[in-house]
KEDOGU-625308 format. One record per residue (C-alpha): x, y, z; residue number from 1. Coordinates in steps of 0.1 Angstrom, whole numbers. Layout:
BEGIN
      X      Y      Z    i
      X      Y      Z  NUM
...
# end
This chain:
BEGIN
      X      Y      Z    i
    306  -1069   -962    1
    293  -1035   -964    2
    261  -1026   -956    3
    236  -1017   -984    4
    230   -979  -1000    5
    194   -968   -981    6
    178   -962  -1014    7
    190   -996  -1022    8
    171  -1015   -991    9
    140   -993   -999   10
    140  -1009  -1031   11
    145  -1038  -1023   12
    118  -1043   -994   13
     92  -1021  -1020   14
     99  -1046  -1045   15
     96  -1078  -1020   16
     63  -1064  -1005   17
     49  -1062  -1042   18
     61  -1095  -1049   19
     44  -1106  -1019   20
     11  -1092  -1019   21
      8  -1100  -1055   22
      8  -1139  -1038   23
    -15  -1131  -1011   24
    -52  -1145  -1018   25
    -82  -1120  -1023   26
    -95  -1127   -987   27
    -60  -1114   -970   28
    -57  -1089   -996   29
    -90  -1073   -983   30
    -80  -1081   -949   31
    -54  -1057   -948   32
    -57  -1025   -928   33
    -63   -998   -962   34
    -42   -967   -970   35
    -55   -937   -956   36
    -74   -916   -982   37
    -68   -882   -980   38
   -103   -857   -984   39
   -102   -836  -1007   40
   -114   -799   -997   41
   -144   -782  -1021   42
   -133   -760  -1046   43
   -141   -729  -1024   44
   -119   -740   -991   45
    -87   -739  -1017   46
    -93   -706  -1035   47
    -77   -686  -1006   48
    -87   -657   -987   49
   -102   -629  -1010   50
    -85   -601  -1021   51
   -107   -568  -1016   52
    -82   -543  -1029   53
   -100   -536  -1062   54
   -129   -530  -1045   55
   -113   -502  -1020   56
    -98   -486  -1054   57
   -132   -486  -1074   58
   -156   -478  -1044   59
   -134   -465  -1021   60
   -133   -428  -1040   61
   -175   -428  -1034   62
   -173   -428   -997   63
   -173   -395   -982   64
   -166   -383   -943   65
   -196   -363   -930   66
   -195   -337   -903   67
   -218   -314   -888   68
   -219   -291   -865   69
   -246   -282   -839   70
   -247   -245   -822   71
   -251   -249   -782   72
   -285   -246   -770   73
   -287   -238   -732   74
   -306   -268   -724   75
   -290   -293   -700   76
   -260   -321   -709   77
   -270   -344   -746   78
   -278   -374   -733   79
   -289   -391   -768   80
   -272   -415   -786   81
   -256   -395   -812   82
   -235   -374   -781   83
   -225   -409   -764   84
   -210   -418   -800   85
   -193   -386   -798   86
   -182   -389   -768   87
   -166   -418   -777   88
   -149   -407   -810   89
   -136   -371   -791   90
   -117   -402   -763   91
   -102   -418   -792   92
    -90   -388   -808   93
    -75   -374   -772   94
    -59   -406   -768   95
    -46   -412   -803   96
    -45   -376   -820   97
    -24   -359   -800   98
    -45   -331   -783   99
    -79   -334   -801  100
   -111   -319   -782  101
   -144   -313   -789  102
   -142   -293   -823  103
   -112   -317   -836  104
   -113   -326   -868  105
   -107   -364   -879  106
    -73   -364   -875  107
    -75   -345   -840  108
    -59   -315   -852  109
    -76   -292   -827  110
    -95   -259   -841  111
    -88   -229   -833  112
   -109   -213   -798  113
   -135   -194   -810  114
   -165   -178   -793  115
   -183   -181   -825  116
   -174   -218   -831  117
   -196   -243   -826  118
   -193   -263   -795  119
   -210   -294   -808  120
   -209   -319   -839  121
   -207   -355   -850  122
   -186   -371   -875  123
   -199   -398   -899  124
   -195   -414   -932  125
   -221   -413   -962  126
   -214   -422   -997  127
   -222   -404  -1034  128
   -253   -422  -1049  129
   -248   -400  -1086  130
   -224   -377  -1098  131
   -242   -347  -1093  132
   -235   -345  -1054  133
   -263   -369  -1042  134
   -246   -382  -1006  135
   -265   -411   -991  136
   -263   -413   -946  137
   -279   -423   -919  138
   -304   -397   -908  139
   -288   -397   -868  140
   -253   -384   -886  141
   -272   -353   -895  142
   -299   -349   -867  143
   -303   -312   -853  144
   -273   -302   -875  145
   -271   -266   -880  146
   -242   -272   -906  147
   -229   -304   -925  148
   -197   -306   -938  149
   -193   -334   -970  150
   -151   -342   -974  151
   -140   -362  -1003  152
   -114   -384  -1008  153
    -93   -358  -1025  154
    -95   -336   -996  155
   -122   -316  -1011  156
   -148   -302   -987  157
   -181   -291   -991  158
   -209   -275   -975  159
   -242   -299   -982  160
   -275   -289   -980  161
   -299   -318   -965  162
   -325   -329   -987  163
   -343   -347   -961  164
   -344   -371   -937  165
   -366   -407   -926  166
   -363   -410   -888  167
   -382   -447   -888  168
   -356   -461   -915  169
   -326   -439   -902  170
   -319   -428   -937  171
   -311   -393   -948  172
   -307   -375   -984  173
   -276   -347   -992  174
   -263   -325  -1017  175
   -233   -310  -1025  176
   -228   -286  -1053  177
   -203   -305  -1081  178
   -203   -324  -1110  179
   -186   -352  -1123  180
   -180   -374  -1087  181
   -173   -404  -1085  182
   -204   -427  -1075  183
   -217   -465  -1065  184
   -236   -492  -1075  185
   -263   -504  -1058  186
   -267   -538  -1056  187
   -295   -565  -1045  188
   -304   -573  -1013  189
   -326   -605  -1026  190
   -293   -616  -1042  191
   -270   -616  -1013  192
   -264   -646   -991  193
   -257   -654   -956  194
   -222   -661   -952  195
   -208   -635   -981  196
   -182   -614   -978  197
   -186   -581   -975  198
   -166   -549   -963  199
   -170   -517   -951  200
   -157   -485   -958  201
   -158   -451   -936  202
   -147   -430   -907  203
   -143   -448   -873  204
   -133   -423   -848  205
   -131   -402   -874  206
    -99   -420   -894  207
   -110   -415   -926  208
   -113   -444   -959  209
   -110   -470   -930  210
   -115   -508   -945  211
   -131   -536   -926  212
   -144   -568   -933  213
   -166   -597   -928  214
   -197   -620   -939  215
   -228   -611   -936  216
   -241   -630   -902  217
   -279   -629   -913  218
   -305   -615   -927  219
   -337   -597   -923  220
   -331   -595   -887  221
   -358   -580   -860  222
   -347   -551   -842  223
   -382   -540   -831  224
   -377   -511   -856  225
   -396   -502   -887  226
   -371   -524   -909  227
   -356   -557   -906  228
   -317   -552   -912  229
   -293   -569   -923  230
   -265   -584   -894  231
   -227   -587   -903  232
   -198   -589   -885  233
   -173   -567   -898  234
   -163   -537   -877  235
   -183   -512   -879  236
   -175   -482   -846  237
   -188   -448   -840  238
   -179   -428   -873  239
   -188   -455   -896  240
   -226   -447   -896  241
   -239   -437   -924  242
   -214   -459   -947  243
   -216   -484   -974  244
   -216   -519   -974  245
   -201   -536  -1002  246
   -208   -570  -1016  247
   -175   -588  -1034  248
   -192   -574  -1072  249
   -184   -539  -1058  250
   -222   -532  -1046  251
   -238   -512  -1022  252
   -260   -539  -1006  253
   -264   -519   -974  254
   -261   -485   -949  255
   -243   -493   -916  256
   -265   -483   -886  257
   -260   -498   -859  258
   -243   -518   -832  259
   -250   -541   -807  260
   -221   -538   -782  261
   -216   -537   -739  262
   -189   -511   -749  263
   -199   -488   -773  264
   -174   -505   -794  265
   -172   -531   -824  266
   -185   -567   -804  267
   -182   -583   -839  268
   -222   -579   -845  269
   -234   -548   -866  270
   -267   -543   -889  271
   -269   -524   -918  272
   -300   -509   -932  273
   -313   -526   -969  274
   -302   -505   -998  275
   -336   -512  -1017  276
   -354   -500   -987  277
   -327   -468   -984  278
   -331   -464  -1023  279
   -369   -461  -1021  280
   -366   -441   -993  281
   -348   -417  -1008  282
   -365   -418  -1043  283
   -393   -398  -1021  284
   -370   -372  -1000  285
   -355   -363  -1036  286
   -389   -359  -1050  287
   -408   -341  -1019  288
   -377   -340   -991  289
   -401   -362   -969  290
   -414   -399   -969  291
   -454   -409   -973  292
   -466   -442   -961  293
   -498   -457   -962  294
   -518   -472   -926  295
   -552   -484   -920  296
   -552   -478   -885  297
   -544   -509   -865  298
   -524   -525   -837  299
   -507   -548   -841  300
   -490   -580   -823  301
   -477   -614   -826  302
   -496   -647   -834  303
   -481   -675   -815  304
   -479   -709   -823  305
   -503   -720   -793  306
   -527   -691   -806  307
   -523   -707   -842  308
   -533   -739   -836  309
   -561   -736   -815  310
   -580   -710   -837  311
   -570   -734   -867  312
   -548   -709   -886  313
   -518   -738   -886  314
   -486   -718   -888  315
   -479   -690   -869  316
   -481   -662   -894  317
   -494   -630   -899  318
   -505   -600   -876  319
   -524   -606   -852  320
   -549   -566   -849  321
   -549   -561   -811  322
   -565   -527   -816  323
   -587   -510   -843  324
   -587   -473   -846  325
   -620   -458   -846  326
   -628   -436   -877  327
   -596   -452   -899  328
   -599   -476   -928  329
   -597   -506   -910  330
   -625   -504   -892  331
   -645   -496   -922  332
   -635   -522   -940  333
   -647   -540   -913  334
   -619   -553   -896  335
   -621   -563   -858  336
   -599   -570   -830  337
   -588   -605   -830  338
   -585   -607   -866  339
   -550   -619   -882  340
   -544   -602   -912  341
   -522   -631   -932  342
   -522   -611   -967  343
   -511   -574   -979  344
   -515   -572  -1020  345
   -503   -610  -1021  346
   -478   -609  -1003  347
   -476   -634   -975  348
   -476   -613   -934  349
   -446   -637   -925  350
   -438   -620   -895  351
   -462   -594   -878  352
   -436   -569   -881  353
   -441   -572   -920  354
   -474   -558   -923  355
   -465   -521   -915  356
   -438   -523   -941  357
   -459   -535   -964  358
   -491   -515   -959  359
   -465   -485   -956  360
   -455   -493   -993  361
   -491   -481  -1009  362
   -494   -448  -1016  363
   -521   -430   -993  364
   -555   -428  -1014  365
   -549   -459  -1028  366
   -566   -491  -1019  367
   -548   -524  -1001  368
   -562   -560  -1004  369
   -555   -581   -974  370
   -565   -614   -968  371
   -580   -618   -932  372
   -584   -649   -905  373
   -614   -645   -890  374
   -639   -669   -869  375
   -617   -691   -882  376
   -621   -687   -918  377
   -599   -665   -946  378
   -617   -640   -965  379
   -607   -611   -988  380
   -612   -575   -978  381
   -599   -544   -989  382
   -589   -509   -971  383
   -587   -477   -982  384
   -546   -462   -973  385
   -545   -433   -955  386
   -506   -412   -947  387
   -491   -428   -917  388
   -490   -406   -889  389
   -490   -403   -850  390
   -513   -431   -840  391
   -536   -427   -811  392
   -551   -456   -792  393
   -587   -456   -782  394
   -590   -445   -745  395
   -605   -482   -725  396
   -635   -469   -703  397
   -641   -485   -674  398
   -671   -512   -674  399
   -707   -514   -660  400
   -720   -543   -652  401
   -754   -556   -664  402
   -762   -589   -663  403
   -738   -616   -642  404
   -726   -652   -654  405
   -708   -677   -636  406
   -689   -703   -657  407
   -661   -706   -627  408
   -668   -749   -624  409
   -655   -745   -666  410
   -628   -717   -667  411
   -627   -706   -637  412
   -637   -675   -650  413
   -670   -648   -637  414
   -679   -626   -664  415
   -705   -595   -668  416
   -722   -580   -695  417
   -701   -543   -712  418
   -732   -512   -712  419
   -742   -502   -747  420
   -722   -468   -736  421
   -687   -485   -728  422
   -693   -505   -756  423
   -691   -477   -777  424
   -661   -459   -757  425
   -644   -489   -763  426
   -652   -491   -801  427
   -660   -529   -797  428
   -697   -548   -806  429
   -698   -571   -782  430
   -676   -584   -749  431
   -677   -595   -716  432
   -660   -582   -684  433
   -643   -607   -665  434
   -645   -597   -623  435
   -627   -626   -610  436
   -600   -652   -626  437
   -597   -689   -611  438
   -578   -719   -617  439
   -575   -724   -656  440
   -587   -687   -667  441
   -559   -673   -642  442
   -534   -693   -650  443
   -536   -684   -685  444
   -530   -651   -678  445
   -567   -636   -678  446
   -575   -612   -647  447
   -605   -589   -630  448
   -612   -558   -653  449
   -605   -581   -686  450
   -629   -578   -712  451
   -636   -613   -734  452
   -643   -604   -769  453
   -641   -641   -782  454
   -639   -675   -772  455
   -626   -699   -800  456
   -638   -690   -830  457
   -670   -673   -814  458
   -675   -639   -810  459
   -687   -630   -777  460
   -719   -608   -776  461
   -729   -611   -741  462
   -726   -629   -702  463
   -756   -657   -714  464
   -745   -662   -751  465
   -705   -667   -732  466
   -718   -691   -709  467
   -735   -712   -734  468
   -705   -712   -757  469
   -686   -724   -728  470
   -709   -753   -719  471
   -702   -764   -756  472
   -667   -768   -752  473
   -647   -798   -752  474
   -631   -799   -717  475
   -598   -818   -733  476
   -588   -797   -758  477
   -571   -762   -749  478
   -592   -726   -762  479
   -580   -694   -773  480
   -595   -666   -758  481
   -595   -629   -773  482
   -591   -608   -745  483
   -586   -569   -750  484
   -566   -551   -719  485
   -557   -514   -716  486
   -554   -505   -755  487
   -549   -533   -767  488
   -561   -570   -776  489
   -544   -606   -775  490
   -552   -641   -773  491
   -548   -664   -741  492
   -549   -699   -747  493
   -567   -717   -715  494
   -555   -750   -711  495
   -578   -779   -694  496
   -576   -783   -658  497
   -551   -821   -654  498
# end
């Protein structure tokens, strides 16, 4: 007998085992180890990568290279930034670009020796904001240029004039003389999302209409700079400064800036400056060629979540005023060290870093409401805006000592009274001088030549009245204490003694 077709057996066991587990009661049935169910992937995970070629061929014409040239000065070797970038690209082009140098062109096509020629220069990218020949860049690509060269993508070059430049946003404004260029969109930085893809589009080391592309890693990141920026990780090198970033609706959502890299080099984590922060900026350099923002003369710092709690604020937000300029707004308004100004025109002081940019947003002569955290209440004040300009911090005097108190068995802490003269070098009402730090008080940081402006909630007018206040204290619980030091003032929370 032969042995049965294969197809034939699979029947036949497919049909037995139907037969058979047709027969089986409910209970086995269930019994029965299940089929594995496949998962089936979102709608997004089966769409495939994204395809950004339309979005080269509609913005890609917009994006221009920038160069400029610098005439030698007889000063020592350019140590800044925008020379080490240089440096960089000039490698890369004697590496890659046959003989390059330092006057090579993107391409490293070396120029001709000339006495005359300039010995210095940067190459970056910018991008047409309107097609009368504005060019949007970062204001390093043009620093201390003597000349700025503007090349399309057509090969057309042009000589641009620089409208002006913002050195605290990094933002700078050309023109070129034409008409009819092609030009972006600018998009919304409130719209975009972490985790959207975006690409880039400029000259790294010089190789012109480079693409790159990535998602945008986060946003509103702190650099310690006048903006928060917005992090990526596409590839952004020396040469792409000054670039756009381009959301997947053929946007401008951003300016690349910056890098943070051990190398110099693309690490994979680059920030871009906010186009509606670039936009406004360069609203004003069109209209005046510089950029006004309003101040009301105060330092700033942080307001910790230890500092937050214990002064009864509950979150840690806002700006905590370290410092208050004598003769500015803020101390007319009757603002004071220590205060945590939570409120500009509304708008919640998230992070302390927020409140220049939005205090910087009202135009000088106008007026700015702010809502203040003081003695542990909130109250509404309101500043006249002054134009922001170089800050300088009240000189600290050294104290005299008037009247002594010892509150070292509490805090550890001995304290003198401030003379009505420092007082008023100092710009402060009240305060005490601390001229020794023990146990708690030292390990929370406080030290001899301190001055103790508040204790709690309780302003602090002399040595008695501090000592008192201390006496009243609940020994469990820790206290925030304002302390100003050098130019500036902070809270110290003292913690009770286990």
């Amino acid at each position: 007998m032969s042995k049965p077709h294969v197809p034939q057996a699979i029947s036949a066991a497919l049909a037995l085992a139907t037969v058979l587990g047709a027969a089986l009661p409910l209970t086995s049935r269930a019994e029965a180890t299940p089929a594995p169910v496949p998962v089936q992937a979102p709608d997004t995970a089966i769409r495939g990568l994204p395809d950004f070629t339309g979005l080269v061929e509609t913005v890609g014409p917009a994006v221009v290279n920038i160069r400029t040239n610098i005439k030698p000065k007889a000063a020592g070797p350019d140590t800044s930034l925008q020379a080490q970038m240089q440096q960089l690209i000039e490698e890369y082009i004697r590496r890659h670009g046959g003989r390059g140098g330092r006057n090579a062109p993107p391409g490293g096509n070396e120029l001709p020796d000339d006495e005359d020629q300039p010995e210095q220069g940067y190459i970056g990218s910018g991008f047409m904001l309107s097609p009368d020949g504005y060019v949007m860049t970062n204001a390093h690509v043009v620093e201390g240029a003597d000349e700025v060269t503007v090349t399309l993508t057509d090969k057309r070059e042009f000589k641009a004039k620089i409208i002006g430049s913002d050195q605290r946003t990094d933002v700078a404004l050309l023109k070129i003389e034409a008409a009819g260029l092609p030009f972006v969109r600018i998009g919304s930085v409130d719209r975009l999302k972490v985790g959207e893809w975006v690409i880039a589009i400029g000259s790294p080391f010089g190789l012109e209409s480079t693409v790159t592309a990535g998602i945008v890693s986060a946003k509103q990141r702190e650099t310690g700079d006048y903006l928060q920026l917005l992090q990526t990780d596409v590839a952004i090198n020396p040469g792409n400064s000054g670039g756009p970033l381009i959301n997947m609706r053929g946007e401008v959502v951003g300016i690349n800036s910056q890098i943070l890299s051990p190398s110099g080099t693309s690490a994979g984590i680059s920030l871009a400056i906010p186009i509606d922060e670039a936009i406004r900026v360069s609203d004003q350099l069109r209209a005046s060629g510089h950029v006004t923002r309003g101040r009301i003369g105060v330092q700033i710092g942080p307001v910790s979540k230890q500092v937050a709690e214990t002064l009864g604020l509950g979150k840690p937000i806002g700006a905590l005023v370290e410092g208050v300029q004598a003769g500015l707004p803020a101390e007319k308004a009757g603002i004071e060290a220590g205060d945590i100004i939570t409120q500009v025109q509304g708008k919640t002081v998230e992070r302390f870093s927020d409140l220049p940019r939005l205090v910087g947003m009202v135009k000088p002569g106008d007026k700015v409401k702010l809502q203040v955290f003081h003695d542990g209440k909130s109250r509404e004040m309101t500043a006249d805006v002054i134009d922001f300009g170089p800050e300088t911090p009240p000189t600290l005097a050294d104290a005299v000592p008037d009247v002594t108190s010892n509150t070292k068995a509490t805090l550890g802490l001995k304290v003198t009274d401030l003379a009505d003269a420092d007082r008023a070098r100092l710009h402060i009402k009240g305060g005490v001088r601390v001229d020794s730090a023990e146990g708690a008080g030292a390990r929370a940081g406080l030290q001899e030549g301190d001055v103790i402006l508040q204790i709690g909630n309780v302003q602090v007018t002399s040595a008695k009245q501090f000592a008192a206040t201390v006496a009243k204290l609940d020994k469990t619980k820790a206290i925030a204490v304002l302390v100003r030091r050098g130019d500036s003032a902070n809270y110290l929370v003292i913690r009770p003694s286990k």
